[in-house]
N, C-alpha and C positions, 0 to 999 in steps of 0.2 A: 215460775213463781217461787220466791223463797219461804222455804217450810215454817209454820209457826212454831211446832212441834218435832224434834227426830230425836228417835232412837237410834242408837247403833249399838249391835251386839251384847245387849242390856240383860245380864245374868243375876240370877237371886239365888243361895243358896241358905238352907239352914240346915245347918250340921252337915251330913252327908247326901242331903236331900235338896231335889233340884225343885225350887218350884217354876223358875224361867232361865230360859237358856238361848244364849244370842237373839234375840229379838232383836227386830230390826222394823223401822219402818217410818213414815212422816206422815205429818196431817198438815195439809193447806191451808192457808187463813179462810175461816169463811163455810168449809165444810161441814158436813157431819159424818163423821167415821163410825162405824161400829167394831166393837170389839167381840167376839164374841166365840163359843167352846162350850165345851160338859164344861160339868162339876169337877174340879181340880185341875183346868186346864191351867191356870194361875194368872186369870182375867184380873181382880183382885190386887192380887199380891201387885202386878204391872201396876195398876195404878197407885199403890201404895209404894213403890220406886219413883214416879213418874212426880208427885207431889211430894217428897221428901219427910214419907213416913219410913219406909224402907231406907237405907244406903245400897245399890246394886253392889255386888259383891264384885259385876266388872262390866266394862262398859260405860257408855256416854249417855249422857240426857240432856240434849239442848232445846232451851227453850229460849224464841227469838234471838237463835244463834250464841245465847251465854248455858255454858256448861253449868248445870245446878243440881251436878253433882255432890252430896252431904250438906245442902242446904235444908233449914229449919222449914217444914208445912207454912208457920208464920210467916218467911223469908220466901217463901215459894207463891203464896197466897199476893204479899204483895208486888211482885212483880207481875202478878195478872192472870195468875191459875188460880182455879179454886173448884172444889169434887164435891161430891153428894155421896152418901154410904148406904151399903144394901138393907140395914136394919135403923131406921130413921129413929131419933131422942132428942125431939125437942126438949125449948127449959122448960118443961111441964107446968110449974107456977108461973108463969111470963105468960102474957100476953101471944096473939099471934103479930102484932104490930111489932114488941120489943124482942119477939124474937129475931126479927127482920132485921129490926134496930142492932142488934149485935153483931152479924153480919156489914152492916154500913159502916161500924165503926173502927173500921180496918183502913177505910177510906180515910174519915177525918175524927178530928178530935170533939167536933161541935155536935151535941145531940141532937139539937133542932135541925142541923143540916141532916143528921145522920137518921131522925124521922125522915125527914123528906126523900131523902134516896129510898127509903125502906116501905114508903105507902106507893112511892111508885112503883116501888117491885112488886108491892101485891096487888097493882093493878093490872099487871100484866100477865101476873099467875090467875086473875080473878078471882081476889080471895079480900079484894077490900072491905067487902062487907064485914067482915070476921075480925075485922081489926083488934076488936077490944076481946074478942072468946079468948078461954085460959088456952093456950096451947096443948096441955093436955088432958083436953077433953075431946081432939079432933079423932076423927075416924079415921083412918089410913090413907085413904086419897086426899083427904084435903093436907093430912102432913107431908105427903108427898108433894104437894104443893108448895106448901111453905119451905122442905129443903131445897126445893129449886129457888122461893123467891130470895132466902137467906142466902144462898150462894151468890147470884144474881146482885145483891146488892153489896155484896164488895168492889163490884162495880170490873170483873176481868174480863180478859181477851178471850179467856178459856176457859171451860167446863167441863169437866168430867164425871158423868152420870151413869154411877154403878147399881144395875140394875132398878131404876126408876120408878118401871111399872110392874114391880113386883109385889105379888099379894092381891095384885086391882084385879077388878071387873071388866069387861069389854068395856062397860061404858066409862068408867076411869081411865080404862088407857090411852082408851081412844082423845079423850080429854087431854092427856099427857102427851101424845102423839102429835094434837094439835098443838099443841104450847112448846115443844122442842121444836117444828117447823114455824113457830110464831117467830120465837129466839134466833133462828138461821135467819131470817129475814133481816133483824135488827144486826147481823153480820158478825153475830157470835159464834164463833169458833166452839164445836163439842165432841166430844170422843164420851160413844155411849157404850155400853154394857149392856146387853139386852139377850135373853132367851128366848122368845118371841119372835122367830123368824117373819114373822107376817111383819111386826111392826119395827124389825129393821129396815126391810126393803121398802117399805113405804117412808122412811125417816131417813135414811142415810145414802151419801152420793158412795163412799167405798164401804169397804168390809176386810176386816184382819182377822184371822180365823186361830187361836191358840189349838193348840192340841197335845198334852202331857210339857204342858211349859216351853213348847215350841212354835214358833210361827209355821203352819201347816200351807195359807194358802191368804194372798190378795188381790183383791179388783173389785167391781163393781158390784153391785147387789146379785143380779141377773147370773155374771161369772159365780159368783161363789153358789149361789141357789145350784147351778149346771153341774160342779165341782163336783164328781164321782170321789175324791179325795177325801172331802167333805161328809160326803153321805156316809161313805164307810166309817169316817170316826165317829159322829154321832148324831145325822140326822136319820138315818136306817134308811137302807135299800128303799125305802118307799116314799123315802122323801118327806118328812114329819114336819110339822109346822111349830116345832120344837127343838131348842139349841141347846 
């Protein structure tokens, strides 16, 4: 199957500081990958090369086989990727409906079209009741919600969800957990970021393991959970249900 997604030897550096170094690796149409490492493995920064917030300093990024390399986020967005950020900012005075709406109008030029992309996003995140609440008066999980629906209704092939369920509750993640397997169903392609060992393996068919800006380790959930490689860099000797 041809990759939706490849890296090949995708380096980032600032100033004399590496934060990724040859990375390498592909996502299949259709899966859900996880990305995942400590704190400074350069999880992040990947996806900010990968969406054309970064330029790789060297290295390829092809997405459905076109290099989109020093392409614009905008330019990246419309070709059919579009990412979530680990500290969410809705427009706070906007609606959660026209936040949606902002997101849709990447699609078309027509609001009323670009409403209707946008209420069926939040029917899928389950957030249509909320249509008309100010967006920022939402509590965390539900914003987490609406960064998924506002990605979502740009209408991509592709997502990328930088750390998601972060800050939530079991029962928020779990909620988020179910809605990224909702999303795989409906045959969306996502490369996730998640610390949460528990709720990668229950979410994701592989796993890419960074470690000091390096690819350490890939394969299945189950492989990399096994992975003594793994464990020494930061799950501990005891196996932690934390990345």
């Amino acid at each position: 199957m041809t990759a939706l997604l490849e890296l090949r030897n995708v380096s980032r550096y600032f100033g004399g500081v590496k934060a990724n170094q040859d990375v390498s690796f592909s996502v299949e149409p259709g899966i859900v990958m996880g990305l995942i490492g400590p704190n400074g493995a350069g999880k992040t920064t990947l996806f900010n090369c990968i969406t054309g917030f970064y330029p790789p300093s060297k290295g390829e990024v092809l997405f459905k086989g076109q290099r989109i390399n020093g392409l614009q986020p905008d330019q990246v967005c419309q070709l059919g990727m579009a990412r979530t950020w680990q500290k969410v900012r809705p427009l706070a005075k906007l609606s959660v409906l026209d936040n949606a709406v902002v997101g849709a109008l990447c699609r078309t030029g027509s609001v009323k079209e670009a409403r209707e992309i946008a209420l069926e996003q939040l029917r899928v995140v389950r957030m249509e009741s909320r249509a008309g609440v100010l967006a920022g008066g939402l509590p965390i999980g539900e914003r987490k919600k609406l960064e998924l629906a506002r990605v979502l209704a740009t209408k991509p092939e592709m997502i990328l969800l930088d750390e998601v369920m972060g800050g939530l509750n079991a029962r928020e993640s779990d909620e988020i957990i179910e809605l990224i397997l909702d999303v795989k169903k409906r045959g969306l392609t996502q490369v996730v970021i998640e610390h949460d060992m528990k709720a990668i393996v229950r979410t994701c068919d592989r796993i890419v393991v960074l470690n000091s800006g390096e690819k350490l380790a890939e394969g299945a959930p189950q492989e990399i959970v096994n992975d003594q490689r793994v464990m020494d860099a930061y799950l501990g000797s005891s196996g932690g249900a934390k990345a």
